[in-house]
Backbone bond lengths (Angstrom), bond angles and torsions (degrees), N, CA, C in turn:
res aa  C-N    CA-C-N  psi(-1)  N-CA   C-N-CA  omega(-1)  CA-C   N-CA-C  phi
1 X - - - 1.429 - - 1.526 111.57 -
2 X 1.435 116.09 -55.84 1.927 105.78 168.91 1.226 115.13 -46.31
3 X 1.419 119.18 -47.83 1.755 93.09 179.79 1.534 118.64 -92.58
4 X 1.148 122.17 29.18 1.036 125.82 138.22 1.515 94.35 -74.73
5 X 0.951 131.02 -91.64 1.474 124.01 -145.69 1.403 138.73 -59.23
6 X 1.793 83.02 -2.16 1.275 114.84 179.81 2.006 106.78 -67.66
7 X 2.060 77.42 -57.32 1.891 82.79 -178.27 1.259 116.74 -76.68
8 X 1.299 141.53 28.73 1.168 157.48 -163.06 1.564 119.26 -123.53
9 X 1.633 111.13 -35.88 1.543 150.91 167.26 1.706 85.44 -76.85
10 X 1.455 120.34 -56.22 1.142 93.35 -165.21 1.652 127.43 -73.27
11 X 1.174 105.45 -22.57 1.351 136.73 162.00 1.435 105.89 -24.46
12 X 1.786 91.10 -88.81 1.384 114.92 -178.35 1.452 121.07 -33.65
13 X 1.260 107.73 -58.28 1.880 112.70 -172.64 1.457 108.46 -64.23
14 X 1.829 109.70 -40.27 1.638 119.59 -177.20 1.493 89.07 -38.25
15 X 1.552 122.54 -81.60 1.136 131.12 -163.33 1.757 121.29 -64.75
16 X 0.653 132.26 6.06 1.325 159.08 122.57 2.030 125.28 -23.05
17 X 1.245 64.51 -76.17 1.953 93.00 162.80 1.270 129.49 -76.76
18 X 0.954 119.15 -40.72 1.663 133.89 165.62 1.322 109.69 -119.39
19 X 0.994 153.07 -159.53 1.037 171.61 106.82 1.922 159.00 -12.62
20 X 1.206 128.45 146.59 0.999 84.82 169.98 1.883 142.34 -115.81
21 X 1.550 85.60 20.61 1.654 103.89 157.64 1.352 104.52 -68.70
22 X 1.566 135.43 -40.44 0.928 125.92 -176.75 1.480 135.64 -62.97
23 X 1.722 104.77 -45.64 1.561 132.01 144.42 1.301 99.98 -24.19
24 X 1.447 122.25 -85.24 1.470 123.58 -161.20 1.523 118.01 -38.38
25 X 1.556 98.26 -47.01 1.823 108.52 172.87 1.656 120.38 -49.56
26 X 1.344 108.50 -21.98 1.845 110.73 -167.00 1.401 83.42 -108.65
27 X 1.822 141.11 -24.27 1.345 113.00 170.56 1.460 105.12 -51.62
28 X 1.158 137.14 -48.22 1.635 131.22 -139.32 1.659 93.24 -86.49
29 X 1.256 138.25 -26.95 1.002 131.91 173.58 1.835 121.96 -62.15
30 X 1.298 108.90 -31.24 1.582 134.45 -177.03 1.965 101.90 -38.00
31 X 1.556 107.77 -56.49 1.734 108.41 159.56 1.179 120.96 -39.62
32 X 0.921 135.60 -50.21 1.555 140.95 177.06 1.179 103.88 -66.92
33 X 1.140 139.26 -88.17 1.674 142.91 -169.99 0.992 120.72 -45.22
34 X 1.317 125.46 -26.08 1.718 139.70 137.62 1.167 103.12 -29.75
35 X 1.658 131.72 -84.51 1.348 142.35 175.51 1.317 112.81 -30.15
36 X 1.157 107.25 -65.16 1.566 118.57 -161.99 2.260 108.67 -48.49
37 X 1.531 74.14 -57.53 1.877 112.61 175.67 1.659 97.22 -40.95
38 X 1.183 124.04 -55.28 1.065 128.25 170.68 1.831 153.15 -55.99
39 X 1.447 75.67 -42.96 1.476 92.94 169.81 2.276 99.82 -88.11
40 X 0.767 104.79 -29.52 1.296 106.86 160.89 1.985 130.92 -40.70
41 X 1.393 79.08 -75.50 1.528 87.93 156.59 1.351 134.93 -83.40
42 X 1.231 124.12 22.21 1.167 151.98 -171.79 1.710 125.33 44.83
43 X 1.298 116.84 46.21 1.241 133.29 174.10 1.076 119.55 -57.14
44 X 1.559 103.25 -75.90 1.551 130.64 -172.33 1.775 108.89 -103.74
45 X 1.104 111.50 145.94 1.795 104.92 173.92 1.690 101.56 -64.74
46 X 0.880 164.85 165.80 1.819 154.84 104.83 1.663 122.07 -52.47
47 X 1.244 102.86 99.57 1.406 116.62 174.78 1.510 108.53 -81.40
48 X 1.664 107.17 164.03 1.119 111.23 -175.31 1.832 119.73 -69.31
49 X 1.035 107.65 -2.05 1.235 109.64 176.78 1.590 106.24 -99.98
50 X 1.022 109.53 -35.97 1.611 88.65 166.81 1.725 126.51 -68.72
51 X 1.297 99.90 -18.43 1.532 95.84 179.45 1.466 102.48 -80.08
52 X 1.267 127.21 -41.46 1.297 128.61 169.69 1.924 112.38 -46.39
53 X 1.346 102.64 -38.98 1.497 81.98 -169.93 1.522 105.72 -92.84
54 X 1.193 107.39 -3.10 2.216 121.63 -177.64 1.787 65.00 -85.14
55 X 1.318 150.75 -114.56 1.448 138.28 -135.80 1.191 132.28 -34.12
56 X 1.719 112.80 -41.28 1.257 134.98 174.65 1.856 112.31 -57.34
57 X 1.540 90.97 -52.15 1.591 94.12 171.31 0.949 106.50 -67.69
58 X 1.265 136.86 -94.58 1.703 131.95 -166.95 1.105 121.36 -41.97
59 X 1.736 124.90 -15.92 1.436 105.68 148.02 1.247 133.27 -81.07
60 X 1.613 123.15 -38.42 1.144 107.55 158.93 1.925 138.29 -69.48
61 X 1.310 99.03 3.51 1.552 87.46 151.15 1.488 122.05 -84.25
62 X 1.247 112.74 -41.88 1.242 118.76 159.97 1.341 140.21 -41.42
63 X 1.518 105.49 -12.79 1.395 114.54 -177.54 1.634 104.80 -114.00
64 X 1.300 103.62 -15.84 1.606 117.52 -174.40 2.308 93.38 -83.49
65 X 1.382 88.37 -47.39 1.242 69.06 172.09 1.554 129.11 -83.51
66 X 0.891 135.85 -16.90 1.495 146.85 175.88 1.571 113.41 -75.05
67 X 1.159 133.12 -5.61 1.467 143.08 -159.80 1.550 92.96 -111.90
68 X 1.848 114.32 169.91 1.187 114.95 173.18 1.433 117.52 -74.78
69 X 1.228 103.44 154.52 1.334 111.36 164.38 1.566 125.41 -58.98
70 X 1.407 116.36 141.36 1.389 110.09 170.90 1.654 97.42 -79.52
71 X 1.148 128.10 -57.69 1.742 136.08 -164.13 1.974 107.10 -95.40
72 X 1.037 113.22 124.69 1.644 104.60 171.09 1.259 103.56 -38.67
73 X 1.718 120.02 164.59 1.256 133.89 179.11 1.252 97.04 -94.78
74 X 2.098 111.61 128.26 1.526 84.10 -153.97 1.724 95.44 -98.49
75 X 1.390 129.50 41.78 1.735 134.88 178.64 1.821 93.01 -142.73
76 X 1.331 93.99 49.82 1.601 89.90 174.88 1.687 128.91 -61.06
77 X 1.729 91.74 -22.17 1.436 98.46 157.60 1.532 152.25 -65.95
78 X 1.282 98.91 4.61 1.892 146.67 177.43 1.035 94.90 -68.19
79 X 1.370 108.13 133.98 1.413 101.80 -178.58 1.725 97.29 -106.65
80 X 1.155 121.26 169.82 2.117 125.09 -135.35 1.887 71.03 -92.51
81 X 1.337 141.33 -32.81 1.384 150.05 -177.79 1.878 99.98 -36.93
82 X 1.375 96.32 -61.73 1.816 106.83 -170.60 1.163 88.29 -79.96
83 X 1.038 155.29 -0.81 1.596 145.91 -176.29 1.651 107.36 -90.38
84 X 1.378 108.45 -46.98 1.274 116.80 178.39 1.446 105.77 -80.10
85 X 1.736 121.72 -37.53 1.586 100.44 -174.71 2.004 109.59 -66.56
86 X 1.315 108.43 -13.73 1.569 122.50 -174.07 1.720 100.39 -77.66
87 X 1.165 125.82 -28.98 1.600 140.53 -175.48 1.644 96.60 -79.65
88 X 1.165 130.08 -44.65 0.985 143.24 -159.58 1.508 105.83 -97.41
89 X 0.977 153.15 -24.41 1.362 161.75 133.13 1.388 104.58 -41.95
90 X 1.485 115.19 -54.92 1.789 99.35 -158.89 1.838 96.41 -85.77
91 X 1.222 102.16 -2.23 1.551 104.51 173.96 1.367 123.39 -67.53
92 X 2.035 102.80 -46.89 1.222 121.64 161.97 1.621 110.60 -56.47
93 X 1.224 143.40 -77.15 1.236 145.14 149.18 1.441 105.28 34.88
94 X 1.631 96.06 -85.38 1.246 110.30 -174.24 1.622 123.35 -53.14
95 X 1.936 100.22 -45.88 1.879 89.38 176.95 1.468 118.80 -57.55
96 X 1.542 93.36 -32.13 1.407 96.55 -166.09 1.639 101.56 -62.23
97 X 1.565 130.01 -64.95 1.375 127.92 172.58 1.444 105.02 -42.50
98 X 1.114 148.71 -34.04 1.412 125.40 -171.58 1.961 106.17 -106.06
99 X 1.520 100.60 2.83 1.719 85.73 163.46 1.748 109.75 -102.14
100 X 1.408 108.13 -5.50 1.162 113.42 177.06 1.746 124.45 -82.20
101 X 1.573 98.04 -33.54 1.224 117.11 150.16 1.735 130.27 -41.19
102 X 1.127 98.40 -43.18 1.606 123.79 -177.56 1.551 107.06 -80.19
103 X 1.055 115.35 -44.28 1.200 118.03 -156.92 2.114 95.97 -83.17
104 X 1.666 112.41 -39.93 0.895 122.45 172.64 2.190 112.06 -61.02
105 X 0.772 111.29 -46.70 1.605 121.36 149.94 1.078 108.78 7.03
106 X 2.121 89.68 -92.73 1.367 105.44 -164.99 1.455 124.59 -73.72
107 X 1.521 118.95 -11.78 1.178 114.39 149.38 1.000 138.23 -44.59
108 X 1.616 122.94 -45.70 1.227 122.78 -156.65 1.900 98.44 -85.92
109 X 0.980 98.12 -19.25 2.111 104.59 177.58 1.442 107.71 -75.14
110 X 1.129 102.78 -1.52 1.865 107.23 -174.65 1.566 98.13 -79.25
């Protein structure tokens, strides 16, 4: 239950700091890092299509974030510092939800 509430805190502040168009962008990545997370710890093998779609995602968030804005940033007085520690939280977020995911998995095969 704490790290749930942990990745949940982390959530919260990510979006906090950035945004939550931005949030939304690191949900869609969460499939991949699952994958990735996995074949890591040796769960799942990693096929070439999962690395393709872990690249595809993390580049296109990466490109979603690096591009202009459609709407001004509306805390333009933020300095780009809390922007990245907020990027970096909802990043964590995600391993954490998709190693928790994993880990919940192999329980249930027990």
């Amino acid at each position: 239950g704490a790290l749930l509430a942990a990745f949940q805190l982390c959530f919260a502040v990510g979006i906090a700091l950035t945004d939550a168009t931005t949030a939304a962008q690191f949900q869609c990545i969460e499939p991949s890092t699952a994958a990735v997370l996995a074949a890591l710890l040796g769960i799942e093998p990693l096929s070439a299509a999962k690395v393709l779609s872990a690249l595809l995602a993390g580049g296109g968030v990466l490109l979603l974030q690096a591009g202009p804005r459609s709407q001004p940033d509306p805390s333009p007085a933020r300095p780009s510092g809390s922007r990245l520690a907020g990027m970096s939280l909802l990043f964590l977020q995600g391993v954490g939800i998709s190693a928790y995911c994993l880990v919940q998995r192999q329980l249930v095969r027990l």
